[in-house]
N, C-alpha and C positions, 0 to 999 in steps of 0.2 A: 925376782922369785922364780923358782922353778916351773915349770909348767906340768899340771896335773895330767898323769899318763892318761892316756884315750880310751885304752882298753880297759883300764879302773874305772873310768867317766863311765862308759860303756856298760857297764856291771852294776854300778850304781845307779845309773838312770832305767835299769831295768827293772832293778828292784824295785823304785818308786813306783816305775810303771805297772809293774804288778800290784799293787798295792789300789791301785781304781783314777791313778792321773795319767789318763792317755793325753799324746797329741802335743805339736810344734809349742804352745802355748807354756806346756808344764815341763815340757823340756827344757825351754831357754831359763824358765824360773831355777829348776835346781841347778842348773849349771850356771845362773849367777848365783846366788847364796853359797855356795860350797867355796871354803879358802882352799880346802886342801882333805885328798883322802887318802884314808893309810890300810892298806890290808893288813891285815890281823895273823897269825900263821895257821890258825886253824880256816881261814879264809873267809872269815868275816871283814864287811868294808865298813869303816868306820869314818864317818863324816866329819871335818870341822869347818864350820860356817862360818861365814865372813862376817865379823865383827860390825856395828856401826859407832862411828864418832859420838858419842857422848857430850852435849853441849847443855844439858838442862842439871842444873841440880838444885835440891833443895837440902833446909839442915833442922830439922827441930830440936824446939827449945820448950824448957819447964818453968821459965821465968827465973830463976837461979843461973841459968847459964846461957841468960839472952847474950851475952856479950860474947861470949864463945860461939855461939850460931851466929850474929853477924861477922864476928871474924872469920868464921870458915865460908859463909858465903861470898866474903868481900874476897879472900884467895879465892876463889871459884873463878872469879872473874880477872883476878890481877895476875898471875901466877901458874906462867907455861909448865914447867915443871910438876908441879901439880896437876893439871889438869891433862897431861902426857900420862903421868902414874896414874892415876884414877881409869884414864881410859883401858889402858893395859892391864889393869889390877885383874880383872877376869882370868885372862888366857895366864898372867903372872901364877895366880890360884892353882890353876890347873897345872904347870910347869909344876909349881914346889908338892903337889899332891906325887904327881909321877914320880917327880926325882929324889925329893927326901921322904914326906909321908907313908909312899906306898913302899918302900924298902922297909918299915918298922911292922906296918898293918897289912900291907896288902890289899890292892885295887883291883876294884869289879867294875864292870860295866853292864847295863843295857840298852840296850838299843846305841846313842849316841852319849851317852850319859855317864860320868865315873864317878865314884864316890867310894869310901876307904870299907875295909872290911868292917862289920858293926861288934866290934869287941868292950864296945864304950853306950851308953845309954841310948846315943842318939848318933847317925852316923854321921860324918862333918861335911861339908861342903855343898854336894848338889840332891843330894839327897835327904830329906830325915827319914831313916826308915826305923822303928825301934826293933830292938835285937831283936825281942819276942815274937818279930813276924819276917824274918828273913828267910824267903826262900831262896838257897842255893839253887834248885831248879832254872830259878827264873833269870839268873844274873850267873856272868861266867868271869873268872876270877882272870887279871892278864896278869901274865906271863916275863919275866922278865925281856925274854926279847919281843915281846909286843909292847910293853912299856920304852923301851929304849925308838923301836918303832915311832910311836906314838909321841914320843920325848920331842926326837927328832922332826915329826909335823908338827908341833906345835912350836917349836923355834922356828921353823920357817914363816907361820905363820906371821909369828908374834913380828920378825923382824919386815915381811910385809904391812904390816899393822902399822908399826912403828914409824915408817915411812911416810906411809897416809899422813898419819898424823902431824909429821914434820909437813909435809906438803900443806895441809888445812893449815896451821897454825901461821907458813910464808905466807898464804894465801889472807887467811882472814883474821888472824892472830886470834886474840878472846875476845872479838866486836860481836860474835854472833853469839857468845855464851849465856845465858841467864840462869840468876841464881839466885834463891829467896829462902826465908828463915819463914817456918808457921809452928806456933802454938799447940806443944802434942797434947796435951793435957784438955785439947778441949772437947 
């Protein structure tokens, strides 16, 4: 993977820094967490955190479909492929929101956060905010070339991610996974 410009590190940790985390301590913390940052054109930096492996899942069942929750727990545990796609499915979300979704609706962001324009009841993905409280104000709409931006760090990411995970997977296969089915209805 490419290596995060210094001068963006530099810009970014100041910002945090302004924000009340002084000192060696909070600096080493957000320069681990951060995969990758992307300036914005209007020159906002916009952060995406490094992912973690995903090894716990669980599947609830209504007693009708106990046998569909232990099948999906038993793939949890047997089933590289699956449990590769599950982990990705996040940063996946975010890929298909930038590249197909936001070309119909149109993507805002705040802060670190993106979520579709609210032309729909309830807005999809990272957000619910209902239309009737949508301040423009508060959230600034991106831009096709901040999305293409933004496209383009989150494929870096995804394919550092993706790595990892091959790497865990040589490493430990699904020995370390656990996976369990609980009763929603209770």
């Amino acid at each position: 993977m490419k290596k995060i410009d210094e001068g963006l590190m530099r810009k970014y940790l100041d910002r945090e820094m302004a924000r009340g985390f002084k000192g060696e301590k909070w600096e080493k913390y957000f320069r681990g967490k951060i995969a990758w940052l992307v300036e914005l054109t209007d020159g906002t930096i916009y952060a995406i955190e490094k992912e973690n492996i995903e090894t716990r899942f669980c599947f609830g069942e209504s007693g009708y479909d106990f046998d569909d929750a232990m099948n999906a727990a038993d793939r949890a545990r047997t089933d590289e492929e699956w449990f590769k796609a599950e982990n990705l499915k996040k940063i996946d979300n975010k890929l298909d929101l930038l590249e197909k979704k936001g070309k119909e609706r149109g993507v805002w962001h705040i802060g670190d956060d993106l979520f579709l324009a609210p032309d729909a009841d309830v807005v999809e993905d990272f957000y619910t905010i209902r239309y009737w409280s949508f301040d423009e104000s508060k959230y600034r709409r991106i831009e096709r070339e901040d999305r293409d931006r933004l496209i383009e760090g989150y494929k870096l990411v995804r394919e550092d991610f993706s790595k990892r995970i091959d790497n865990y997977l040589k490493r430990y296969g699904l020995s370390k996974v656990y996976s369990w089915t609980y009763w929603r209805d209770a």
